[in-house]
N, C-alpha and C positions, 0 to 999 in steps of 0.2 A: 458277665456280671461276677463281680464277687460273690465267693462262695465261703461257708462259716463251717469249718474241719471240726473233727473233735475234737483236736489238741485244741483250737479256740475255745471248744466249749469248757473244757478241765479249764483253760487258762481264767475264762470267767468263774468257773465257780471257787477257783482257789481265790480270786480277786474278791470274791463275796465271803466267803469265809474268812481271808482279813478284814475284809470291813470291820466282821463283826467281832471278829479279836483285838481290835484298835476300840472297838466300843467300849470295850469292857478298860481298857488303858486308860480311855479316856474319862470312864463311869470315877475313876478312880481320883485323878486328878483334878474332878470338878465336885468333888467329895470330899477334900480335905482328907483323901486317902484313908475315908470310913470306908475300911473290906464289906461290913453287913449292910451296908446301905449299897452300897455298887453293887454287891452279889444278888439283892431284891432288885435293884436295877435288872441286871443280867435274867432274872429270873421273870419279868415281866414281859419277856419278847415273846413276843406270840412267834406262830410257824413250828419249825423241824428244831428238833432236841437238840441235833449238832450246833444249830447257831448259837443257842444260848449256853453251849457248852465251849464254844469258842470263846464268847464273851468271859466264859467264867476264868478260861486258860489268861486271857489277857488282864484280868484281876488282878491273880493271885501273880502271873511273872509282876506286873506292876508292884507289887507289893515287897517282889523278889528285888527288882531292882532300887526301892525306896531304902530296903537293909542296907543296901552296897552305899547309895548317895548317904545315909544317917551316918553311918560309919569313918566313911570317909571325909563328909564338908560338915558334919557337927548336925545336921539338920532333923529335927525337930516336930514332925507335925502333931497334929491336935490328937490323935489317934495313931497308936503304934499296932503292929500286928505281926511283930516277929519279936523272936527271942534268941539273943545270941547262943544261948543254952540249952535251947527245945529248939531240936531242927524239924520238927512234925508241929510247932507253932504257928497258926492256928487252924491245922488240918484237924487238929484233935477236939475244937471246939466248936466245929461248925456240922451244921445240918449231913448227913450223909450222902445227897446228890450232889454235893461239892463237892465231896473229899477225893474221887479218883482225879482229877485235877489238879487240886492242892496238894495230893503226895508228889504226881509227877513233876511238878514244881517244886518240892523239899531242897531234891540236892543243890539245883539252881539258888536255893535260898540260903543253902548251909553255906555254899561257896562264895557266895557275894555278904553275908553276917559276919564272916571270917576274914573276909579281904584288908583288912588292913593288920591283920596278922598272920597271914600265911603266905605264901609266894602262890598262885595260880597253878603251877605245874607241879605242885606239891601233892595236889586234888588227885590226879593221874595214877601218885603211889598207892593208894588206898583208894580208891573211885566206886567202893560199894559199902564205904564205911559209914556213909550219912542214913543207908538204908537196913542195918544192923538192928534196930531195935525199932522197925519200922512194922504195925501192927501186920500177923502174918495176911489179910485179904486184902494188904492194899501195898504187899513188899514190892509185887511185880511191876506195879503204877510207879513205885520208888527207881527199881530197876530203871522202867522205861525214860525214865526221869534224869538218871544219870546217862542213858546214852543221848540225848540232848545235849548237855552238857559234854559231855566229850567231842561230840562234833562240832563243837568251838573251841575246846581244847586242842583237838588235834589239829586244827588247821581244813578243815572238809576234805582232809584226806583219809581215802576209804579205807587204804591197810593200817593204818594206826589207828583209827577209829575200832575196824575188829580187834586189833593186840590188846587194846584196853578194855573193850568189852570182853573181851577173853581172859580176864582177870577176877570175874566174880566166881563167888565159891560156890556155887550148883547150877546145876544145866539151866533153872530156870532163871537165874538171876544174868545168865551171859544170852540167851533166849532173848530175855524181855529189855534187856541194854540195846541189842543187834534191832529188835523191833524200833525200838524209840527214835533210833540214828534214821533207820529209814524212813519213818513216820516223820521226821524233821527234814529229812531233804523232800518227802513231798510237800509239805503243807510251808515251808521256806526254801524254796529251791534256790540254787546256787548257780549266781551267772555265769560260773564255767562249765560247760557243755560235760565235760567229764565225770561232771560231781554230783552227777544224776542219780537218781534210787538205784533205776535197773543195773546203772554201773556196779553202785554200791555194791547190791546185793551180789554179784556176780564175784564179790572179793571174798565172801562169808564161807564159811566150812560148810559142806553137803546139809552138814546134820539143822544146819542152823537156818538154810534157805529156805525152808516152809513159813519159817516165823517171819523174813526177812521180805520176800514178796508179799507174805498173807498183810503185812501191816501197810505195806505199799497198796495194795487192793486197797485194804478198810480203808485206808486218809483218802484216797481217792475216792471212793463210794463214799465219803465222810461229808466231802464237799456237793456233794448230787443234791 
């Protein structure tokens, strides 16, 4: 008989946990891309925190990604919720159990509000400058936020992923970069077998591997 491992079981709950991060994508786009009415959406899922925390994650990148399409194709919806010139717009105006979310989505948003005036690999020279004037209890959410982002920047390659988190100006801002990268190859793993967390982290400085596995545990336990 078939038997069910527990990488099947992680594979399920990570499958569940996109569900619910597609929900919230999708709260958006049958919303006429109203953020406060998806986010009450989001907020109305009964069960574990995490799901509706997921959902919340797929809001706000949704919203990330509507700056990049308005920018680029002229597009227009009924409800705007970013600001080329507030890159913490609209973390700053929402309820407080949004907001670690909505920071770690900032740079993702600074960087797609800007796309039609910056080159993408420009992000890379400065990659902690969106999180600069980023309120101090939610800088580290920002941090986490850019090292997202750079794991698409760099190609899901794990030593330029750390050179560039190794680029922010205090231990805890290269910390909570190093954490984000790895929290992103678990909760979006990457079809080459290489491009795994534990790889990841195994590329990170001594000092840095605490933060590095500790956040590979928590998305994992995220997903339970």
């Amino acid at each position: 008989a078939d038997t069910f491992s527990d990488q099947d079981a992680k594979r399920v709950q990570n499958i569940i946990w996109q569900c619910y991060h597609g929900l919230g994508h999708g709260a958006m786009e049958t919303r006429d891309y109203n953020l406060p009415l998806s986010l009450e959406y989001c907020k109305g899922i009964s069960g574990r925190a995490n799901l509706r925390a997921a959902c919340y994650y797929g809001v706000f990148m949704e919203n990330a990604f509507l700056a990049e399409i308005g920018y680029q194709h002229g597009i227009r919806p009924n409800f705007l919720f970013f600001k080329s010139n507030d890159v913490f717009f609209p973390c700053t105006q929402i309820a407080d159990e949004y907001k670690p979310r909505c920071y770690v989505v900032a740079p993702m948003q600074y960087l797609y509000s800007f796309a039609s005036g910056i080159d993408f690999r420009n992000f890379l020279d400065e990659p902690f400058s969106p999180c600069s004037k980023a309120p101090r209890e939610y800088r580290n959410s920002c941090a986490r936020g850019v090292g997202t982002v750079i794991v698409y920047l760099s190609g899901w390659d794990p030593q330029k992923i750390v050179e560039n988190c190794l680029r922010g100006e205090t231990f805890e801002d290269r910390a909570s970069c190093i954490a984000g990268a790895a929290g992103h190859y678990t909760i979006f793993p990457h079809e080459k077998v290489k491009y795994n967390p534990k790889n990841f982290c195994a590329n990170v400085p001594a000092e840095f591997k605490p933060q590095c596995f500790g956040s590979i545990k928590e998305m994992a336990l995220d997903h339970e």
